[in-house]
C-alpha positions as CSV (number, residue, x, y, z in Angstrom):
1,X,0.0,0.0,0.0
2,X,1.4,3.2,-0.9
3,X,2.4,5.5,1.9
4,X,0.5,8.8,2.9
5,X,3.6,10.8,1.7
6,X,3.7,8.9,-1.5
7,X,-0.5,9.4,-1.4
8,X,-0.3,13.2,-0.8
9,X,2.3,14.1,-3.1
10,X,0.5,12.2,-6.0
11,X,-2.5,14.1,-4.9
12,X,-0.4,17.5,-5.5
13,X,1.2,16.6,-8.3
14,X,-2.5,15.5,-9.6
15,X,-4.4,19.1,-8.8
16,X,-1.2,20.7,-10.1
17,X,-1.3,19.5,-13.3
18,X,-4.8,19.1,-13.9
19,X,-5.1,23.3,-12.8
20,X,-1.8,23.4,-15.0
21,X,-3.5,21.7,-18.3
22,X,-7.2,23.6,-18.1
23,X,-5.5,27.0,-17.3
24,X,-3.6,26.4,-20.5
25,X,-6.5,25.5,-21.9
26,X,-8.6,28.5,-20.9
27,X,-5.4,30.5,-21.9
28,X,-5.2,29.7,-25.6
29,X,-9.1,29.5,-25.8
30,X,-9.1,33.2,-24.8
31,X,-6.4,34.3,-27.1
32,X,-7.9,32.8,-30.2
33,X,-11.1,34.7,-28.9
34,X,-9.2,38.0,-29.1
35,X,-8.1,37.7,-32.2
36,X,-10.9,36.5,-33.5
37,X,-12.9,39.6,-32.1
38,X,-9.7,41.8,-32.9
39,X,-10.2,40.1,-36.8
40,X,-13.8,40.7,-37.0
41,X,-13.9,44.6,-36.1
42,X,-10.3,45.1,-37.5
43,X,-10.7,43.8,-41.0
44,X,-14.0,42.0,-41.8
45,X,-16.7,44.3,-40.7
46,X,-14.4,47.8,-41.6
47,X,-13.9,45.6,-45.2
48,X,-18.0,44.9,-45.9
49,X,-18.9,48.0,-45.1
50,X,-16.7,49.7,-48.0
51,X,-17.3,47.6,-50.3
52,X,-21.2,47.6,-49.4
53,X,-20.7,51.4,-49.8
54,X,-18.9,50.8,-53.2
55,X,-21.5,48.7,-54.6
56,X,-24.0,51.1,-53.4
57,X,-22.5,53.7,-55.6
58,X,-21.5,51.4,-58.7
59,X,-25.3,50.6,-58.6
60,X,-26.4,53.9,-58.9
61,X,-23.9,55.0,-61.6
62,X,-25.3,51.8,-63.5
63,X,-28.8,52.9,-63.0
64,X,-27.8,56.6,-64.4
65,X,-26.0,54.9,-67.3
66,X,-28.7,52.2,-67.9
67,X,-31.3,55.8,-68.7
68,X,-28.6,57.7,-70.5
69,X,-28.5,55.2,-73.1
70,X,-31.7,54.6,-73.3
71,X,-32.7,58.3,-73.8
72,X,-28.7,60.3,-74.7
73,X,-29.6,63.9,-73.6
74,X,-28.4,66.7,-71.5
75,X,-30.8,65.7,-68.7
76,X,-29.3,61.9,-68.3
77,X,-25.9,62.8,-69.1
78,X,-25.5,65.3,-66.5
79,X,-27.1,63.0,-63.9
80,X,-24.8,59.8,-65.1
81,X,-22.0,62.3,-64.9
82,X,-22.8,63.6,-61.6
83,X,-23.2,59.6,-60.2
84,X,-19.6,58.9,-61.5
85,X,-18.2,62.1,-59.3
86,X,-19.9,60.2,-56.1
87,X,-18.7,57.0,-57.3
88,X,-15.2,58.9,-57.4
89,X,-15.8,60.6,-54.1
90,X,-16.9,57.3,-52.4
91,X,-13.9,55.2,-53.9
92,X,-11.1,58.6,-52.7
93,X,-13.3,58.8,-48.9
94,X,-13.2,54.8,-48.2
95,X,-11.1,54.0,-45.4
96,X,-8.8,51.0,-45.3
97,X,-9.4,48.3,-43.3
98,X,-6.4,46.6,-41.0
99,X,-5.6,43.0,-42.2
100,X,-3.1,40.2,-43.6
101,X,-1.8,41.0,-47.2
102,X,-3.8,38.3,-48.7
103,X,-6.9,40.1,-46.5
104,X,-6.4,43.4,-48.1
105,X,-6.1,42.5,-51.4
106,X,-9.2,41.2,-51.7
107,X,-10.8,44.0,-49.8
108,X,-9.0,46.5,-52.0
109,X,-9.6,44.5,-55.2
110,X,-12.8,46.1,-55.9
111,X,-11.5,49.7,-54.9
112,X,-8.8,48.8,-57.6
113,X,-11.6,48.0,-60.0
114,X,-13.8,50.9,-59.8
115,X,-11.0,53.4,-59.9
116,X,-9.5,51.7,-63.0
117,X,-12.8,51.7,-64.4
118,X,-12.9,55.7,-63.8
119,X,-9.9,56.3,-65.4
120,X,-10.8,54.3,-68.5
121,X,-14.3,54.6,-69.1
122,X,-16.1,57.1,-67.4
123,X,-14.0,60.2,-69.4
124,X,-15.9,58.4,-72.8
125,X,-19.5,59.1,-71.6
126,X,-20.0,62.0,-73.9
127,X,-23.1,63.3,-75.9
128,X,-20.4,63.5,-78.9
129,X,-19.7,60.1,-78.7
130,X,-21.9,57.0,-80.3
131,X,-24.3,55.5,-79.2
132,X,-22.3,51.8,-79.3
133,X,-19.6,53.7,-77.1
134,X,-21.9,54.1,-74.5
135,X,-23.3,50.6,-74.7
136,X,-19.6,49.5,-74.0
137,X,-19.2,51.6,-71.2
138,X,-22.8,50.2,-69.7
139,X,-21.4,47.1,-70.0
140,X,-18.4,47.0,-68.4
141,X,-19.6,49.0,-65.5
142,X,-22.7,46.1,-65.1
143,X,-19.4,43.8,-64.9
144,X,-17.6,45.8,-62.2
145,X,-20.8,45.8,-60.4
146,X,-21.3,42.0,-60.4
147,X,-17.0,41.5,-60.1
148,X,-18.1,43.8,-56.3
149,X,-20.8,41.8,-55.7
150,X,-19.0,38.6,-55.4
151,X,-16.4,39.9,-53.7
152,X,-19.0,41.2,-50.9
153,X,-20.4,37.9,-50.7
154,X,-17.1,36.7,-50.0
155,X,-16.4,39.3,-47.5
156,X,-19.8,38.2,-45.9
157,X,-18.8,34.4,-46.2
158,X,-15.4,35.3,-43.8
159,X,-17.0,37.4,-41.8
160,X,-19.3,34.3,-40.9
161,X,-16.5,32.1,-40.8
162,X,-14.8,34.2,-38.2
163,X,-18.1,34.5,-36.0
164,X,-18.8,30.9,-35.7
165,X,-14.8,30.7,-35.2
166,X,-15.3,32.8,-32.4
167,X,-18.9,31.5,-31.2
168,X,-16.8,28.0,-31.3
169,X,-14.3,29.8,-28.7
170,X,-16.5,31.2,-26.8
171,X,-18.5,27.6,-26.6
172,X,-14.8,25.6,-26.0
173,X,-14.1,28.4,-23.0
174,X,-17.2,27.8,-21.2
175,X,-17.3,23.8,-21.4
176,X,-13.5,24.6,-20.1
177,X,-14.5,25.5,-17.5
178,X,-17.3,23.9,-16.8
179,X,-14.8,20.9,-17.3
180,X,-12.3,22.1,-14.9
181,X,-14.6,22.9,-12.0
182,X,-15.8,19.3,-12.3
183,X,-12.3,17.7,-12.3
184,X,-11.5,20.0,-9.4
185,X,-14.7,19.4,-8.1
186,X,-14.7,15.4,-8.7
187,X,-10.3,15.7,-6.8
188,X,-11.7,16.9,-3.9
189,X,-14.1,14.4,-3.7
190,X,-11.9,11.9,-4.0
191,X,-9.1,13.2,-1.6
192,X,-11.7,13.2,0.8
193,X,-12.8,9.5,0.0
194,X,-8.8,8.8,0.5
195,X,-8.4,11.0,3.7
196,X,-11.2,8.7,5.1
197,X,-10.6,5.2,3.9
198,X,-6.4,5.7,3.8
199,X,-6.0,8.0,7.0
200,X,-9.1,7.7,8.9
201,X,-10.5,4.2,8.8
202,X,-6.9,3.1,10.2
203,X,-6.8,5.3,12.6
204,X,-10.1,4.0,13.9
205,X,-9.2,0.4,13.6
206,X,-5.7,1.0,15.5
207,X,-7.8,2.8,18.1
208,X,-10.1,0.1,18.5
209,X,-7.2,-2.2,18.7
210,X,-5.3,0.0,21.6
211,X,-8.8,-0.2,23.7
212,X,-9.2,-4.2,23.4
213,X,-5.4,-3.9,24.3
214,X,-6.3,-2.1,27.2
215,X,-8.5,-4.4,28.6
216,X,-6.9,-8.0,27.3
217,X,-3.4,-7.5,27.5
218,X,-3.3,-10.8,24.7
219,X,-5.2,-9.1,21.9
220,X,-2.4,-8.6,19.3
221,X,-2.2,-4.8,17.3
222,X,-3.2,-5.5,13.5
223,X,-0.7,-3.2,11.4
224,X,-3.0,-2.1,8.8
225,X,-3.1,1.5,6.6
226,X,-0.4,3.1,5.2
227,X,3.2,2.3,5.8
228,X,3.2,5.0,8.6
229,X,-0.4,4.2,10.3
230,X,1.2,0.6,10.4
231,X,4.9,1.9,11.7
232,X,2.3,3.1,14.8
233,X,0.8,0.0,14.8
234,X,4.4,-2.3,14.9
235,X,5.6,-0.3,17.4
236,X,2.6,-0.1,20.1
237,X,2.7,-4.0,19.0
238,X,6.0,-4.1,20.5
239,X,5.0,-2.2,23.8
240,X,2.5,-4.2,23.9
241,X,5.0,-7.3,23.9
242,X,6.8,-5.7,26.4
243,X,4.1,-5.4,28.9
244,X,3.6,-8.7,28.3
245,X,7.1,-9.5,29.7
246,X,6.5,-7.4,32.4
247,X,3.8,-8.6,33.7
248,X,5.0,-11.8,33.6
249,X,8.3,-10.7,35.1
250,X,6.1,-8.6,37.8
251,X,4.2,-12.2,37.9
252,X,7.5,-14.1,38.8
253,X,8.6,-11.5,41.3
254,X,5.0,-12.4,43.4
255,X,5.8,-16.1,43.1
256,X,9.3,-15.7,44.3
257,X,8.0,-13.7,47.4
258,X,6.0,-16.2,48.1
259,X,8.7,-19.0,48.4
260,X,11.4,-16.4,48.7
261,X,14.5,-18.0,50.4
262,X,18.2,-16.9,50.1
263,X,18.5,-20.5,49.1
264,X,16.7,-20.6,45.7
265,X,17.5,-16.8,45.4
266,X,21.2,-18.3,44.7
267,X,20.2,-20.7,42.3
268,X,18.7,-19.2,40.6
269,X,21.2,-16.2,40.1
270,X,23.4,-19.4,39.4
271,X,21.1,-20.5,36.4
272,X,20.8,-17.2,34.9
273,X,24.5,-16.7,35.4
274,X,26.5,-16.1,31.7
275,X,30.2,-14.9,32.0
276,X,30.6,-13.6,28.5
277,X,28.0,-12.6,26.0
278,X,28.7,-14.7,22.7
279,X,28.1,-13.2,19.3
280,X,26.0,-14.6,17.0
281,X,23.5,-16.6,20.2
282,X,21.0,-15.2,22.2
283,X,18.6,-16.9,24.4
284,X,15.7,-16.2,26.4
285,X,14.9,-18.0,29.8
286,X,11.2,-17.4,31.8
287,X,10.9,-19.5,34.7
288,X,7.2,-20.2,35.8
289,X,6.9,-21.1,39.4
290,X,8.8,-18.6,41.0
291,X,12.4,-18.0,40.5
292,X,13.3,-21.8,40.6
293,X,13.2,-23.4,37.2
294,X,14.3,-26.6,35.6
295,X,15.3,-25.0,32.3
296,X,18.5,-23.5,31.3
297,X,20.6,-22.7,28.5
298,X,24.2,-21.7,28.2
299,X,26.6,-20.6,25.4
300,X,30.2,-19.9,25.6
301,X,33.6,-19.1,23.1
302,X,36.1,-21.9,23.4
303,X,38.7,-20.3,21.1
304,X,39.3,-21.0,17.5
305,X,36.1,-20.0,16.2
306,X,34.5,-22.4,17.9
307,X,31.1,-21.8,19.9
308,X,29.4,-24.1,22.1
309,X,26.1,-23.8,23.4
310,X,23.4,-26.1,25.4
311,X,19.6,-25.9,26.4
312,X,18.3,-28.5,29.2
313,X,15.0,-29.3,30.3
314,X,14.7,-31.2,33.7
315,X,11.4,-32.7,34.5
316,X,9.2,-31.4,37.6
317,X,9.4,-27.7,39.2
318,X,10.7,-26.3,42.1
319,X,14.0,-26.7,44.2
320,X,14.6,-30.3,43.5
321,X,14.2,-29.2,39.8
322,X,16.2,-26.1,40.0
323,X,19.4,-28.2,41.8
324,X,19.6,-30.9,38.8
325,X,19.5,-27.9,36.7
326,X,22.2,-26.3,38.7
327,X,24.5,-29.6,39.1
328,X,23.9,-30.5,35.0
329,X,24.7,-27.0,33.7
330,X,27.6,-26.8,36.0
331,X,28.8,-30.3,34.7
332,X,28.1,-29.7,30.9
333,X,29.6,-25.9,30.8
334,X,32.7,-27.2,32.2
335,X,33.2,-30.3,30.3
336,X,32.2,-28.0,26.9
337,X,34.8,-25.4,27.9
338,X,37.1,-28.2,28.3
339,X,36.5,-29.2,24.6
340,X,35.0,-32.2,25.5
341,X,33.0,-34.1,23.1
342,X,28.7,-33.5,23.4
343,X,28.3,-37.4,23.5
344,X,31.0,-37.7,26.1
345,X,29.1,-35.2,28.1
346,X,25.3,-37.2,28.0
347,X,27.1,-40.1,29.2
348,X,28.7,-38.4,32.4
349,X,24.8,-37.1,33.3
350,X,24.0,-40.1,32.9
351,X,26.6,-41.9,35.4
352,X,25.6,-40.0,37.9
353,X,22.5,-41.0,40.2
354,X,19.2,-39.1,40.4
355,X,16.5,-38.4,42.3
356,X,13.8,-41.3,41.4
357,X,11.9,-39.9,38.6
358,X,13.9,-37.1,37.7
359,X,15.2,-37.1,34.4
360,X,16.4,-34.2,31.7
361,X,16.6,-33.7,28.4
362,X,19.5,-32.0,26.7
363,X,20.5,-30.5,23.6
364,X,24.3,-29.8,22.6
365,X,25.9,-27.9,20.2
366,X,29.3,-26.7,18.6
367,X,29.5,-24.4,16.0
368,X,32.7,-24.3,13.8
369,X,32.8,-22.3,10.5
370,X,29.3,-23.1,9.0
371,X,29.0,-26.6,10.6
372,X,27.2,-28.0,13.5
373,X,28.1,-30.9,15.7
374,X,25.6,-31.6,17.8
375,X,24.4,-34.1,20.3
376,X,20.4,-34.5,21.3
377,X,19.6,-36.4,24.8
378,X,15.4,-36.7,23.9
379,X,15.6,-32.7,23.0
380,X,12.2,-32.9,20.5
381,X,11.9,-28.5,19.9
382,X,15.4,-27.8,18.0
383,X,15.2,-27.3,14.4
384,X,17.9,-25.3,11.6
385,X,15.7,-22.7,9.6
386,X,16.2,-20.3,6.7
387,X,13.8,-18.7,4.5
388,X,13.6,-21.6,2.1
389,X,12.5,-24.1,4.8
390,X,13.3,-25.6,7.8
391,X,14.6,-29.0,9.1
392,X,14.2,-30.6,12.3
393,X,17.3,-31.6,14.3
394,X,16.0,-35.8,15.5
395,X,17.3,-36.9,18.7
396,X,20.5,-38.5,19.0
397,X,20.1,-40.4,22.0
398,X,17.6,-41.1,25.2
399,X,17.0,-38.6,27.7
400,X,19.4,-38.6,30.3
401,X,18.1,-40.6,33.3
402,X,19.2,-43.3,36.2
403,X,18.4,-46.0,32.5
404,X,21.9,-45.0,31.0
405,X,22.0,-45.2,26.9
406,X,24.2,-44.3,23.7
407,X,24.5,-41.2,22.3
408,X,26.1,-39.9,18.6
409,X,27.0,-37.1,17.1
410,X,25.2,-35.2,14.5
411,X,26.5,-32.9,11.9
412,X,25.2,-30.6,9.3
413,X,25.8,-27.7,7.3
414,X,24.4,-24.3,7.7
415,X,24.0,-21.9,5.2
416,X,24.9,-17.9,5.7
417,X,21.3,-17.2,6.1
418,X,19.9,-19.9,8.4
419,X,19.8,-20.3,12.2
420,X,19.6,-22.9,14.8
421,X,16.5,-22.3,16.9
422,X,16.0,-24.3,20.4
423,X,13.2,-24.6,22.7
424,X,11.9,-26.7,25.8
425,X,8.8,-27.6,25.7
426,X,6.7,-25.6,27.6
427,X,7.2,-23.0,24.6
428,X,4.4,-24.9,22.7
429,X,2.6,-27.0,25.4
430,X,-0.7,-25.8,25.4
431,X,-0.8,-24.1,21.6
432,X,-3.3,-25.4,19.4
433,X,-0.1,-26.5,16.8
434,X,2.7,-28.1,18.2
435,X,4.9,-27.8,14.8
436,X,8.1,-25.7,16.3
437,X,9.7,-26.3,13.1
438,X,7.6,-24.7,11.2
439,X,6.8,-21.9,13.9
440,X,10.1,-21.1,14.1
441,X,10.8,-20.7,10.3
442,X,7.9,-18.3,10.0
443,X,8.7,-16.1,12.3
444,X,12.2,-15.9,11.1
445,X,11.1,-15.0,7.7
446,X,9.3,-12.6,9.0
447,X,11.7,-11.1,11.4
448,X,13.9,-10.8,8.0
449,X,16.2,-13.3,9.5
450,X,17.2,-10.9,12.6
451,X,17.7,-13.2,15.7
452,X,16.2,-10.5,18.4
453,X,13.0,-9.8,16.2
454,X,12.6,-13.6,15.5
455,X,12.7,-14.1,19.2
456,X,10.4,-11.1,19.6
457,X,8.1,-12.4,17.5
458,X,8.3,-16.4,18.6
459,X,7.9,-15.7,22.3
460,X,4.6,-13.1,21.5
461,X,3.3,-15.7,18.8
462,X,3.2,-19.0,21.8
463,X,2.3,-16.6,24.1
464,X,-1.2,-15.6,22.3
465,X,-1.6,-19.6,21.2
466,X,-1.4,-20.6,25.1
467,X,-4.2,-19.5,27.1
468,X,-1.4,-19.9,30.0
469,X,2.0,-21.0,30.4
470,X,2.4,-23.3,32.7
471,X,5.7,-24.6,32.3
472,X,9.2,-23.0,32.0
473,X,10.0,-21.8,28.8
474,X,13.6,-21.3,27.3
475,X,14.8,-20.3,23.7
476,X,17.8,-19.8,22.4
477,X,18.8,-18.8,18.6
478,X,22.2,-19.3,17.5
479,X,23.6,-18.0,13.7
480,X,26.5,-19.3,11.7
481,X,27.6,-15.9,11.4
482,X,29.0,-13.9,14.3
């Protein structure tokens, strides 16, 4: 989904052009109306009217010709003479119109005409002169007078061109307009359809998610809406997650009051004791009765590139649980810092009595390079994941108990982008699926393969499957890479 900044600016960039294109629009339709209008008064109308006046005059010396030659005396010659002189006065007085050259020559063509007409004909019209002379004369003046007349009618044709030019304009302008007040009209609309559905709707659903928060701390926050409505939503997600943590910490802490001893105090801080941090494995330990727990897990540098690492799960709860834990980590982390091999290590626990019906499972590792060696004791929840699948890590051995057994060594290959994830079983116990394998890939795919997000993400993900833990849960993530 795109982001609201990505939205928005496409929303700008939208209105922007679309004002951009119509005022362009409106712009060239309003200069073609100018000079259209500018045309029409300049030339056309200026250029009909003179030769309307022209023809006006050529009629009437046609008329005084057409009786002169029918009846050649004084009478009709003076009045044909005295039509000519207005004829001359009208072409001298007509005033030019203001056009193209191809414009004003054929305005002027008929101006042309009459005053070469004038110059050659009119100065014949004489009582001396025959009566065929006259004819002629009659003649070509009825010519000039037709040669006007369609040249009017073509003045009249342009002058209608250039009005429905200009009505056409006027009619493109408005429905312009029109246009771009409905576009604007119809963005508006829908930027308000996007500030609602994008922005608003979101927000309400995030809200509505905080409030069900509020009251059940397990109700997860859906990141929904646009990438920064859902940024929101991750990280009240991961508050969330952490007042989750707290409260089962603060849970922990009410427990341990209740049985709180200097005793199991200390073995606890024993448990939870790591001397060095080792790059590339993290873990996560949450004890559920109190602060005694039968879980642990360790990891530790024994030079060379080498890392070692171990998760244990004893059976029962309490302090009988909590000092097998103690006496098995304290053997295994010792013999592993010693370099002592994982299948060496199972049989050792195992040499050593019990309490009746106490037993452990145990999962070792050493990571070299991008290889694994590891050793399994009845350790079910350990799998090596990547982004193109996952594959379970099978038992090598029994659990370690007062029965003995034989334990081997597994090895296999990592890749640069997979991870070993562990887990004891309370993790899953109560979780409508039990597949940790598959679990644990997903949530490192979605954590992008980053170990502390994947954790995030497994821990919050068993939590909302298990209506309560009631076991002790450990994880621990360990990478080929440091």
């Amino acid at each position: 989904m795109l982001s609201l900044t990505t939205w928005s600016r496409s929303a700008f960039v939208a209105s922007v052009s679309l004002v951009a294109v119509c005022g362009f629009l409106i712009i060239d339709d309003e200069l073609n109306a100018r000079n259209a209008r500018a045309e029409l008064h300049d030339f056309w109308l200026p250029a009909r009217v003179m030769n309307r006046e022209l023809l006006q005059a050529e009629l009437a010396v046609s008329a005084a010709l057409a009786r002169f030659v029918s009846s050649p005396m004084p009478s009709t010659h003076h009045q044909a003479e005295l039509s000519i002189t207005r004829l001359q006065e009208t072409v001298s007085q007509m005033q030019l119109p203001d056009g193209s050259p191809d414009l004003m020559a054929l305005a002027l063509a008929s101006r042309k005409e009459a005053s070469s007409w004038i110059a050659d004909e009119a100065s014949a019209i004489t009582l001396a002169e025959p009566q065929r002379a006259h004819v002629t004369s009659f003649n070509s003046e009825r010519a000039l007078v037709r040669t006007t007349e369609v040249r009017l009618a073509q003045l009249d044709s342009g002058a209608a061109q250039v009005r429905a030019s200009l009505n056409h304009t006027n009619t493109a302008l408005r429905i312009t307009a029109v246009i771009e007040t409905l576009l604007l009209l119809s963005l508006l609309a829908l930027l308000m359809f996007g500030l609602r559905f994008r922005v608003l709707r979101p927000l309400i659903g995030l809200r509505e998610d905080l409030e069900r928060s509020t009251r059940h701390i397990a109700h997860a926050i859906r990141p929904t809406g646009p990438r920064e409505i859902s940024a929101v939503a991750h990280d009240a997600e991961r508050l969330r997650r952490s007042l989750i943590h707290e409260q089962d910490a603060s849970d922990q802490a009410n427990q341990a009051l209740a049985q709180s001893s200097p005793l199991t105090i200390a073995v606890r801080s024993e448990l939870d004791r790591h001397d060095q941090e080792v790059s590339g494995i993290i873990g996560y330990h949450r004890p559920i009765e109190g602060v005694i727990a039968g879980d642990w897990w360790w990891a530790g540098d024994a030079g060379d590139g080498v890392r070692a690492f171990a998760v244990a799960d004893v059976s029962g709860h309490g302090v009988s649980a909590g000092m097998l834990a103690l006496e098995s980590r304290t053997l295994v982390t010792s013999a592993l810092m010693h370099l002592q091999s994982p299948e060496v290590i199972c049989s050792q626990l195992a040499s050593r009595r019990h309490a009746p019906g106490m037993f452990l499972t145990l999962f070792i590792g050493i990571l070299q390079g991008g290889t694994l060696t590891y050793c399994s004791a009845g350790h079910q929840d350990a799998a090596i994941v990547s982004r193109h699948g996952a594959l379970e890590l099978p038992s090598t051995g029994p659990i370690i108990s007062d029965l003995g057994g034989y334990w081997r060594l597994g090895k296999v290959g990592l890749a640069e982008d997979s991870a070993v994830l562990i887990a004891t079983d309370g993790l899953l116990e109560h979780a409508p699926s039990a597949s940790f394998s598959l679990l644990a890939q997903h949530m490192w795919v979605k954590s992008g393969g980053q170990s502390a997000e994947c954790m995030e993400l497994l821990l919050a993900q068993a939590r909302e499957q298990s209506a309560l833990w009631q076991d002790d849960v450990t994880v621990m993530i360990a990478t080929p890479n440091r």
